[in-house]
N, C-alpha and C positions, 0 to 999 in steps of 0.2 A: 504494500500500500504506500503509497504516495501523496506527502504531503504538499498544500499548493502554498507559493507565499505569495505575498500578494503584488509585486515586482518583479514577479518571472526567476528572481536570485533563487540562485539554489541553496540547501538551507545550511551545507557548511560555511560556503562565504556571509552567511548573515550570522552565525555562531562565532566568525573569527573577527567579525567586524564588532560585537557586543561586545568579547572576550579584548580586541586593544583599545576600546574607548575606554570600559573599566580600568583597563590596567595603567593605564596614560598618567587618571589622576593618582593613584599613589607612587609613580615616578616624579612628579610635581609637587609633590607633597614635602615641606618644608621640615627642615632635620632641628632638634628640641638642641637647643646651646647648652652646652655644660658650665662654661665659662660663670662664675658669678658678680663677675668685676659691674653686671648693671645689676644687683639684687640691694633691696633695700630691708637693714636691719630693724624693726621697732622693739621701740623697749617693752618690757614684762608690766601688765599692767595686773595689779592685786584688788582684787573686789570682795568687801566686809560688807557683809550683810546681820542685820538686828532686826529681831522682831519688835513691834511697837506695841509693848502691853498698855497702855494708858488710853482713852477716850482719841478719837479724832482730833488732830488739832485743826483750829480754822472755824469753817461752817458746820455742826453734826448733821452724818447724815444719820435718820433713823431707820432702822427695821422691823421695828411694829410701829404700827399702828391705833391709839385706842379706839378711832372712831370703827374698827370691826367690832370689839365686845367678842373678841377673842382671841387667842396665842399664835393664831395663824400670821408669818410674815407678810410682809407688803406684797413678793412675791408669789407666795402662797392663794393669796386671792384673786377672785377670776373677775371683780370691778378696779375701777381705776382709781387707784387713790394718789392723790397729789400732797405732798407733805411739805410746806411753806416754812421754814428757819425765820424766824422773827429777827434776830440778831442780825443776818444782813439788810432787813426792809429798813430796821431802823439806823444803819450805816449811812443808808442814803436820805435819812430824814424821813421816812413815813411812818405816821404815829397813831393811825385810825386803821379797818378791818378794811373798807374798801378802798384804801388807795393798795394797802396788801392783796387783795384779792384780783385788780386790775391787769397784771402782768401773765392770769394762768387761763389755759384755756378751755373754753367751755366755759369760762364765769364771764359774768357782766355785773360791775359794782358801779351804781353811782351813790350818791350823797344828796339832797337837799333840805329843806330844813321840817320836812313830813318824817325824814328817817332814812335807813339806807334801804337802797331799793339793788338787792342781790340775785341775779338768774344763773342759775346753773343748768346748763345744756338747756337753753329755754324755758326752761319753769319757773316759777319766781320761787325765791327759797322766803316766807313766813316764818312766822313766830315757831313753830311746828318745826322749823328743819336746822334751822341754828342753834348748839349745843355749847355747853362751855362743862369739858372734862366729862362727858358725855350724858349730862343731864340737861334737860330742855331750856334753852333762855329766852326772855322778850325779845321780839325782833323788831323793837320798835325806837330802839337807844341807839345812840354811834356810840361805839363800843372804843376802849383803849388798848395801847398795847403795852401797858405800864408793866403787865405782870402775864403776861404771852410768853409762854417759852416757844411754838410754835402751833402754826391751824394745819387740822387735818380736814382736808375734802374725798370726799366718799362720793364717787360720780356714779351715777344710776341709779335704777330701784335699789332702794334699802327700807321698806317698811317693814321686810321680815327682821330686820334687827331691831327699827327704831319705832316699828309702829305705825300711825298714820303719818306717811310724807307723801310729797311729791315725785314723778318720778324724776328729776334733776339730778337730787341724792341729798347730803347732807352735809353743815361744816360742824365739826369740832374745833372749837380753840380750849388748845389745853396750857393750862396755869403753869406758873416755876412752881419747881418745890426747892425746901432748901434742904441742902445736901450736905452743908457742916465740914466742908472741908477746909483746912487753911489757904490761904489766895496769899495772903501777904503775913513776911516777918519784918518785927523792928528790932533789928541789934545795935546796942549800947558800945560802943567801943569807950575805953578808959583811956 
C-alpha cells in the first residue's frame, strides 16, 4: 500500500527534509558560558520573624459580631455585616451616627432637625431597627459618638433575631467598656 502526499514528494524526501529542519535549530543553538567574570554576587539576606501576641495595632479589626446574638464569626454568617471603627470616623472629625453611617453602602443617612432619617438597602430603618449593644433604642434622637466603640450593620432580613424589622436589616452601636489596663506611667526620677 501506498501512501499519497500531497506534492507528489515521495515520502522519504519529506522524512529527510523534517528530520534537517529539526536538526538545524539545535546546531544554532547557543553554548551556556562557564566563565563567571559577568555573574553578580548579592549579599545573604536574614529574615526574623515574631508573632504579635497583643490586640491589632492601628484601627481593630473585629471578628464577631454582637448584632448576630450569636458566637458565629462575621464570616461565619450568610448576611452582610458591615462593622464601622468609631476611632477612625472620629480622626476625621465626625461626631454624630449619620455622618458615620454616610460613607457605607447600602445606607442613606441624613440629618435635619425632625431627627435622622436612616435607609438601609431602601427601607427606612425606625425606632424598631436601631439598637445600642443590642437592645432597642428611640430612633428619634441624633445620637453621639462620645462612648461608641464601634456600629455594627446587619444588612437584610433579621426579624428572626431581632423580631419585628424591616427588611433593610439593623444597626447596632455598641458602647466602650473599660478594660482596666494601664495606658500610661509616671516615673519620678531623683
Amino acid at each position: 500500500m501506498k501512501l499519497a502526499c500531497p506534492l507528489n514528494f515521495p515520502l522519504k524526501t519529506t522524512a529527510l527534509l523534517v528530520i534537517s529542519i529539526c536538526s538545524s535549530k539545535v546546531l544554532y543553538a547557543e553554548e551556556i558560558s562557564s566563565s563567571t567574570e559577568y555573574m553578580a554576587v548579592l549579599p545573604t539576606i536574614d529574615v526574623v520573624t515574631t508573632q504579635e501576641t497583643a490586640n491589632t495595632k492601628g484601627y481593630v479589626g473585629y471578628e464577631e459580631a454582637q448584632a448576630t446574638r450569636n458566637l458565629l464569626t462575621i464570616k461565619e454568617m450568610p448576611q452582610t455585616i458591615d462593622v464601622i471603627n468609631i476611632q477612625k470616623n472620629k480622626n476625621y472629625g465626625t461626631n454624630d451616627l449619620s455622618s458615620i453611617l454616610e460613607g457605607n453602602a447600602g445606607v442613606d443617612a441624613t440629618y435635619d432637625m425632625r431627627g435622622e432619617n436612616i435607609y438601609l438597602r431602601g427601607f427606612q430603618a425606625d425606632a424598631n431597627d436601631i439598637y445600642r449593644d443590642g437592645i432597642r433604642e428611640s430612633g428619634q434622637v441624633r445620637r453621639s459618638t462620645a462612648n461608641i466603640e464601634r456600629v455594627e450593620i446587619l444588612k437584610g432580613p433579621s426579624s428572626i433575631l431581632y423580631g419585628r424589622s424591616n427588611g433593610g436589616g439593623v444597626i447596632n452601636i455598641v458602647s466602650k467598656f473599660a478594660n482596666f489596663k494601664t495606658s500610661r506611667n509616671i516615673w519620678f526620677l531623683e
